[in-house]
N, C-alpha and C positions, 0 to 999 in steps of 0.2 A: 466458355465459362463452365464448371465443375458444379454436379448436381450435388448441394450437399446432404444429402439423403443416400447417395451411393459411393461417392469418393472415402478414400479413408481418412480414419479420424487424426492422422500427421497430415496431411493435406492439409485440413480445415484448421487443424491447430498455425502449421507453415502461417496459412492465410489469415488468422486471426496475429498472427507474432510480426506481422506487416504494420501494426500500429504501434506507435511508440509509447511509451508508457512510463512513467516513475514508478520506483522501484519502494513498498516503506514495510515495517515491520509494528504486527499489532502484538500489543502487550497485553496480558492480564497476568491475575493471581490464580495459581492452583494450591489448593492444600497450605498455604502461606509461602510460598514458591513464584517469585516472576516466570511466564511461561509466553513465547514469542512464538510467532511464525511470519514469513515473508510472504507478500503480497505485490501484484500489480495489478490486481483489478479492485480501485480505489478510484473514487468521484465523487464531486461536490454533487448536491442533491437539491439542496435549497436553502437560501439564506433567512428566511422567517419564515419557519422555524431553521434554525440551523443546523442541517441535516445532509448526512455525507453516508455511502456505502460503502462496502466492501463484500467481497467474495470469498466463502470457506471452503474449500473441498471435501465432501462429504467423506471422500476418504484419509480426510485427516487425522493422524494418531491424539491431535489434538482439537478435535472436533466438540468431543463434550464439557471442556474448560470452557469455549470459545464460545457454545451453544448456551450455555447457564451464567459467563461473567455480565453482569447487572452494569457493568463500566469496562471500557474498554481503550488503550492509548493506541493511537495512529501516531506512528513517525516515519518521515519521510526521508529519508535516508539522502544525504550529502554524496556524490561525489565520491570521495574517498573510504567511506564505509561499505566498500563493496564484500570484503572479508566478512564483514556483520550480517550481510545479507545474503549469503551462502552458507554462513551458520546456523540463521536461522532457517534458511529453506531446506536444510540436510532432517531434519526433524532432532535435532541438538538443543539443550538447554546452555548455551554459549552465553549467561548471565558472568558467569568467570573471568572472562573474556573481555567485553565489553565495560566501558562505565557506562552508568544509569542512575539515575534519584528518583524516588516514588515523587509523586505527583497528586493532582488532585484526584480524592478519596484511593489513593494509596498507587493508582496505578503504574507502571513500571514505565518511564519516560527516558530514551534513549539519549544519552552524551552527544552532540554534535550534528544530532538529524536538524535540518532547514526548516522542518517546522513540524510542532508537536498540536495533537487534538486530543483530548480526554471527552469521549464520547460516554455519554448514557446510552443502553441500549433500546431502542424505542420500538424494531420488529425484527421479524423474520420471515423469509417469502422464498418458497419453491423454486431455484433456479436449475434443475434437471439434475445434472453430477456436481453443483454445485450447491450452498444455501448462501442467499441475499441478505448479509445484516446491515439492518438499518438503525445509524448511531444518531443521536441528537447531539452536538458539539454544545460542552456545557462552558470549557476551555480551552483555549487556544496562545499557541506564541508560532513567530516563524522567525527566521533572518536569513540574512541574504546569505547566498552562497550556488556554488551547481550543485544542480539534482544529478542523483546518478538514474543513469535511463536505461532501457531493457526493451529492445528492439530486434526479430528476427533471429532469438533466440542466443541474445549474447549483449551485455555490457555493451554502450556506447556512450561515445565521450559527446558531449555538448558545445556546439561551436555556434558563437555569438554570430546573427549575421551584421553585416554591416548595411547601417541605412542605406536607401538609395537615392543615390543624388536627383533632387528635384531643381526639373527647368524650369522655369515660369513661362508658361504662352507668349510670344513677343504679340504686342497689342495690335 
């Protein structure tokens, strides 16, 4: 086992890209401008109050949009919107690109994501090279569909498993 205090930080990243994750892209407004980046460190947080987080990187070119929007939209990215989610992660304003309809209080809500959350922003909390914002879900929609997932540093497809067949105990 690797001290992490001394291995390098592709190490620890490798070992952290071992968990599989959804892939979704948060929205706000800059200057009257929709302004996106991509994300996988997203989680439900609590259901009363309804409260979900996400991760910013402090070295984000869009860190101070993202540090100051008062509302913020979580979409989770389908499956086939993979293109969308390398747009966004490039630091690209791919609004052109993509469809979108504002949403509640105006936020910029993504075409075709599996499910959308318009969060209030409710805090913010010290996560080292990263900051913790924490959204209170004021709205929500989802539907069914695959998520696209982001495991070991690469796109992966989602394969249903199949139940397993149950014997009954003979009596």
């Amino acid at each position: 086992m690797s001290d992490a205090g001394t291995s390098g930080n592709r190490d620890l990243r490798d070992a952290f890209g071992r968990f599989a994750t959804g892939v979704a892209v948060i929205t706000a407004y800059e200057d009257g401008r929709p302004t996106g980046l991509t994300v996988n460190s997203l989680t439900s947080v609590s259901l009363d109050p309804p409260l979900l987080l996400w991760c910013l990187r402090r070295a984000s070119q869009r860190r101070d949009v993202f540090a100051h929007a008062q509302h913020f939209g979580v979409n989770v990215l389908a499956a086939d919107q993979r293109p969308a989610s390398r747009w966004f992660a490039a630091d690209r304003q791919p609004f052109d690109r993509v469809a979108w309809h504002a949403g509640h209080a105006g936020v910029p809500l993504l075409d075709g994501a599996i499910a959308h959350y318009v969060c209030r922003r409710a805090g913010d909390f010290d996560g080292g090279d990263h900051i913790i914002v924490l959204g209170e879900v004021v709205r929500f929609r989802c539907t069914d569909g695959e998520p696209l997932v982001f495991h070991s540093g690469a796109y992966q497809a989602v394969r249903a498993l199949q139940p397993q067949e149950v014997t009954a105990p003979a009596p």
